[in-house]
C-alpha positions, -999 to 999 in steps of 0.1 A, spaced: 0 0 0 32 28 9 47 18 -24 15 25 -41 13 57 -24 49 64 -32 38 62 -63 14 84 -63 31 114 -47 57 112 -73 35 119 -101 17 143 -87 52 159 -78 61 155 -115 29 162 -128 28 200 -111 60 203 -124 50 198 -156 22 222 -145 49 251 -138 69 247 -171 40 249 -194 30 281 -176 66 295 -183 67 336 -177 82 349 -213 83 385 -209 56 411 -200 30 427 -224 22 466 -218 -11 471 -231 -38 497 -230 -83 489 -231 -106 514 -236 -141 506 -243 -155 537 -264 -196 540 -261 -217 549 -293 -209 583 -301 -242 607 -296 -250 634 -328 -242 663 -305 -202 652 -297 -183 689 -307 -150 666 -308 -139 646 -342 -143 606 -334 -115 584 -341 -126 557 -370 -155 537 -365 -164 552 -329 -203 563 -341 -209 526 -332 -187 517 -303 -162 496 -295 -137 485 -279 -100 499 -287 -66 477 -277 -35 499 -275 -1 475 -279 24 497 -262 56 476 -254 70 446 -243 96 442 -221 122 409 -216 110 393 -241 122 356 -247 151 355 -272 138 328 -301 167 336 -324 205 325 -325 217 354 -318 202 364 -283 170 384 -297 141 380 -313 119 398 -343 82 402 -322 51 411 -337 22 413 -317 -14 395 -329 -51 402 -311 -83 386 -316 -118 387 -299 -129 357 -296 -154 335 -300 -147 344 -340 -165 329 -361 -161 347 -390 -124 347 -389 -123 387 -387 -110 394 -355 -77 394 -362 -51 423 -361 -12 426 -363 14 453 -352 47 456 -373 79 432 -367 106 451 -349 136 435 -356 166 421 -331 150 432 -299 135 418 -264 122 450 -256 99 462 -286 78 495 -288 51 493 -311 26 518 -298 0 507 -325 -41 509 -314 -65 487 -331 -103 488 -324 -133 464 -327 -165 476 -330 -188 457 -307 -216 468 -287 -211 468 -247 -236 435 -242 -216 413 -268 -181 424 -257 -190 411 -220 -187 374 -236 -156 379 -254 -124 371 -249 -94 390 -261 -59 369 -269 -26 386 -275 -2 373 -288 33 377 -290 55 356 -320 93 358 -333 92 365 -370 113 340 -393 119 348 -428 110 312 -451 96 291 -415 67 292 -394 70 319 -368 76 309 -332 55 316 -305 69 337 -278 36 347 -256 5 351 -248 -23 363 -226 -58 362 -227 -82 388 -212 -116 385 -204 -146 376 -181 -132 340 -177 -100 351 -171 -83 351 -138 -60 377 -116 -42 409 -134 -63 397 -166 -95 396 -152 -93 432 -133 -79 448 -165 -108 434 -185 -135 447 -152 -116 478 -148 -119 488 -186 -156 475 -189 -161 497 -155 -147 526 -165 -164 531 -204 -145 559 -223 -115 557 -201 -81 546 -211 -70 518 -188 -33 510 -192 -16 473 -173 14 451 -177 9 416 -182 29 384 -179 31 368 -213 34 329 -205 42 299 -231 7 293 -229 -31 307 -235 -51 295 -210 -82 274 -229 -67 280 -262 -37 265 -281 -14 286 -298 -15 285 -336 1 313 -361 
């Protein structure tokens, strides 16, 4: 019976090892959520594209200690972001590559126009990936942000849907791993 308990132990011992590699911190994300309500007629101020309907508008600032992917210490990141559930396959958005660096700044804003009801069952998924001329890109990072999500995630996502029309800017940890997702390029 001790030996089978022996046994036991051990792979859970192994197992939540396992648990911590695949969870692997790979840098830190800065980015920046604003949800914008649907403008009203009487707004004196000019609307950034698309606002008349709402939205909500990622910011990809920087990223800072970024995994090196590359043989010569750096990487070439780009960042990707897509609201998910996507159906129609039109979520998707992409920064520019900045070449041999760990510490990228892309300061690049995309927006999704969404109403307020729908975005509270989204998810949004950043990703972070090493561009390779003639291969497949590797995958540096991710994090996911939404209702679902858990910790720094989760209050960035609350404190953006909170706080409509204000600019809400947080680090994240990117880890080797989306949590409920698999990464694919």
């Amino acid at each position: 019976m001790s030996s089978a308990l022996r046994g036991i132990s051990l792979y859970l011992r192994e197992w939540e090892s396992e648990q911590q590699r695949s969870m692997e911190e790979r840098g830190r994300l800065l980015l920046c959520l604003q949800f914008l309500p649907p403008a009203s007629g009487g707004d004196a101020e000019p609307q950034p594209r698309d606002r008349g309907k709402g939205g909500l508008s990622v910011g990809v600032k920087r990223c800072a200690h970024l995994a090196a992917m590359d043989v010569n210490g750096f990487s070439d990141p780009y960042v990707k972001t897509y609201l998910k559930p996507d159906l129609q396959k039109k979520s998707k958005h992409k920064t520019s590559v900045i070449k041999k660096t760990l510490n990228p700044e892309f300061n690049e804003e995309f927006f999704y126009e969404i109403s307020f009801s729908d975005l509270t069952s989204k998810t949004l998924e950043v990703t972070v990936w090493d561009y390779d001329l003639g291969k497949s890109n590797d995958f540096i990072g991710g994090v996911s942000l939404g209702c679902h999500s858990q910790g720094e995630s989760l209050q960035h996502w609350v404190d953006c849907l909170k706080n409509m029309g204000t600019k809400v800017e947080r680090w994240h940890t990117l880890t080797n791993q989306l949590p409920g997702s698999t990464a694919q390029d």
